[in-house]
C-alpha positions in Angstrom: 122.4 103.4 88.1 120.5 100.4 86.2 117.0 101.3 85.9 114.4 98.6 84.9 111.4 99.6 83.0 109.2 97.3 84.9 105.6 96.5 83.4 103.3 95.1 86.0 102.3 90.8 85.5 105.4 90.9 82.9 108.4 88.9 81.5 110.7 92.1 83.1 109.8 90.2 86.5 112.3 88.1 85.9 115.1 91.3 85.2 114.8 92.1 88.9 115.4 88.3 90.0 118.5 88.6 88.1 119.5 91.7 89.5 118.4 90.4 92.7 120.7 87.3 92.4 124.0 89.8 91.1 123.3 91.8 94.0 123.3 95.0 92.5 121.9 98.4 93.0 119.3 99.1 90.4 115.4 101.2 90.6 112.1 100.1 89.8 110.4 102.7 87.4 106.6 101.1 86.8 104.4 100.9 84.6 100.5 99.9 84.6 98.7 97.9 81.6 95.7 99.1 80.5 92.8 97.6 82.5 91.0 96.7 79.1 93.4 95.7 76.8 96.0 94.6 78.9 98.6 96.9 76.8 101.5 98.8 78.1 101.2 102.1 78.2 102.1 104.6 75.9 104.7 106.2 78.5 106.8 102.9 77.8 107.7 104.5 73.9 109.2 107.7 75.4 112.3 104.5 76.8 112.1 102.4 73.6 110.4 102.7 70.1 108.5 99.3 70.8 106.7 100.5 74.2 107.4 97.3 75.3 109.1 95.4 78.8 111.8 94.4 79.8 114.0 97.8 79.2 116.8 98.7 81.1 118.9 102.0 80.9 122.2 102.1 82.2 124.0 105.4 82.3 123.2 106.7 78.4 122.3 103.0 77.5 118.8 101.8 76.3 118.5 98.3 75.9 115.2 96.3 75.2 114.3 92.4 75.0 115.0 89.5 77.8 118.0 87.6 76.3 119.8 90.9 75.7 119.4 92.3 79.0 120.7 88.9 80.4 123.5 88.8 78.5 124.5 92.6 79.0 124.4 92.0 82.9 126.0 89.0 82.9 129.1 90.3 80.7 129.1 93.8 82.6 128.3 92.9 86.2 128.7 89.5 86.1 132.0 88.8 87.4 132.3 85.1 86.2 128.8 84.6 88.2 125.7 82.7 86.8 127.3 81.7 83.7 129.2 78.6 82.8 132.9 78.3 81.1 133.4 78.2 77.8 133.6 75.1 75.8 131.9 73.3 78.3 128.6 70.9 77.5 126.9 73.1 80.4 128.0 76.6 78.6 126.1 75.2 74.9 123.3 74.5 77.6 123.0 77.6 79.0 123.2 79.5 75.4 120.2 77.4 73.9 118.3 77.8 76.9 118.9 81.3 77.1 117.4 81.5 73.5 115.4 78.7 73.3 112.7 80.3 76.0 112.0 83.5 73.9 112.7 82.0 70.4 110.4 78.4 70.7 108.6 78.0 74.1 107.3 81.7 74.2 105.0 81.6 71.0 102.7 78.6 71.4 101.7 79.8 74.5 101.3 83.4 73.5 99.3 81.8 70.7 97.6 79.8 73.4 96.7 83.5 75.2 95.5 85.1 72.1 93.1 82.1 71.0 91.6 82.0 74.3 90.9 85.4 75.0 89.7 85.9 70.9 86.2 84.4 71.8 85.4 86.9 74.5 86.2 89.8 72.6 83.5 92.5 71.7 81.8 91.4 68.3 78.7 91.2 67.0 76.6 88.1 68.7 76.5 85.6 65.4 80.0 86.2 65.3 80.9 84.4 68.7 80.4 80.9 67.5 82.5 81.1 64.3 85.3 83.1 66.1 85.4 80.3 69.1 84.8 77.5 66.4 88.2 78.5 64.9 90.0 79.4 67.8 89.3 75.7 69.0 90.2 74.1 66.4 93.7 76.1 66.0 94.2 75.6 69.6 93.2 71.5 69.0 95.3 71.0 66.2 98.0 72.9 66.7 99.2 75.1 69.2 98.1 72.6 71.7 100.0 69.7 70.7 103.2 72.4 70.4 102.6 73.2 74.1 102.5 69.0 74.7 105.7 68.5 73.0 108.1 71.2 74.6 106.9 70.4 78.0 107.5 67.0 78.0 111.2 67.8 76.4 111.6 69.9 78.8 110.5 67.7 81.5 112.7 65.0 79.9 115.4 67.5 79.9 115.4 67.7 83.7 115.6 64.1 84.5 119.4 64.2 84.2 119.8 68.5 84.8 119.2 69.5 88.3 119.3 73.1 86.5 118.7 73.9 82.7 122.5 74.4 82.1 123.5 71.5 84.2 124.5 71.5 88.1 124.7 74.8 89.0 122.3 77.8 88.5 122.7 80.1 86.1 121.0 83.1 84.2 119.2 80.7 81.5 117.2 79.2 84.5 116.2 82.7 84.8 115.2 83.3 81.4 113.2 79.9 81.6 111.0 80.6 84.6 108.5 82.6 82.9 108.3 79.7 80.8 107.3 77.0 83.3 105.6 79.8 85.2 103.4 80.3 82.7 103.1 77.0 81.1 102.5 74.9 84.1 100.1 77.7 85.9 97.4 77.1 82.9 97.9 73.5 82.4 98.8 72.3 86.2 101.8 70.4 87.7 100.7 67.2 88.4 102.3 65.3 85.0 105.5 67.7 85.0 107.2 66.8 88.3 110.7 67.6 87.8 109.2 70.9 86.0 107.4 71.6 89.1 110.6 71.0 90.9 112.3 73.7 89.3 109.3 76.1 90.1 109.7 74.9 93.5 114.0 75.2 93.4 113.6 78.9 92.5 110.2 79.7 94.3 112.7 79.0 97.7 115.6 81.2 96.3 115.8 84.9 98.7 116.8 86.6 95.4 113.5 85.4 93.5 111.7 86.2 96.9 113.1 89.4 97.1 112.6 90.8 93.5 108.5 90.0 93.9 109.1 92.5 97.0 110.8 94.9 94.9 108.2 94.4 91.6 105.3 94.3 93.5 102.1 91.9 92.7 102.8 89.2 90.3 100.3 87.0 88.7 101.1 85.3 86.0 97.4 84.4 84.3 97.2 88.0 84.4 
């Protein structure tokens, strides 16, 4: 049986949405962050090296990171299902999509995250104002105007996609939500309609429903 390594307010949210849409029989095995730091827990390097999550095992298999967990379900269990045909424009789609979210989207706001939170860390009082003076000015002057730029090509993207691969829904659509979830929960909806859309296209899917069910609370300014 597939077993997902599920770490609470985590990317692996979206592993159980995917199982959830290939309806098959898997187990939830989770996992707490730290209450201070936010970490994962130790107990996560006794399933891979990194401590980190998503992880799935799978019989004797051990397999860590989003995009490879995607593509391993979707070539084992996948039966043709939430994938387009080769040599198609929506099958080059899907494949930059599917890499695109982890590879360019995911750091600027991850940098966003980390510059935020730096000026409320523990330090030394004189400290605070030189530590928030830089982590404005790198947020100003550069990871906020990354965040501006893939969200409005993204947002352009979906003018002429219902989906991220085209017409139908597919697994990159899955590997974008934490994405949008993310991105549009710290900056708001109102400019990003047809991202907003999406959120709302997959928010009404009984697979996406049933997978925050099966991982429990979800909150993704966590």
């Amino acid at each position: 049986m597939i077993v997902l390594h599920h770490l609470n307010n985590s990317r692996s949210q979206r592993i159980i949405w995917l199982l959830e849409e290939l309806g098959l029989t898997y187990e939830v095995k989770r996992y707490e962050r730290d209450a201070k730091t936010m970490l994962a827990p130790a107990e996560l390097r006794k399933i891979h090296p990194l401590g980190k999550s998503p992880v799935i095992t799978d019989g004797n298999l051990v397999l860590a990171e989003s995009g490879a967990i995607i593509e391993y379900l979707i070539d084992t269990y996948g039966k043709g299902r939430l994938r387009p045909e080769v040599g198609t424009q929506a099958r080059l789609d899907y494949n930059y999509f599917l890499h695109y979210a982890e590879g360019s989207a995911m750091p600027p706001l991850l940098m966003s995250l980390v510059f935020t939170k730096m000026p409320k860390a523990p330090m030394p009082f004189f400290m605070k104002p030189i530590v928030k003076g830089i982590a404005d000015k790198v947020k100003k002057s550069f990871v906020n105007p990354q965040i501006k730029s893939h969200f409005e090509f993204l947002e352009k993207h979906l003018e002429t996609h219902h989906w991220f691969a085209g017409d139908e829904f597919t697994a990159a659509d899955v590997q974008m939500s934490f994405v949008i979830e993310a991105g549009l929960a710290r900056s708001g909806g109102k400019s990003r309609p047809r991202l907003s859309g999406f959120l709302d296209r997959i928010h009404a899917r009984s697979a996406y429903q049933k997978a925050l069910v099966a991982g429990g609370p979800f909150d993704i300014l966590s």
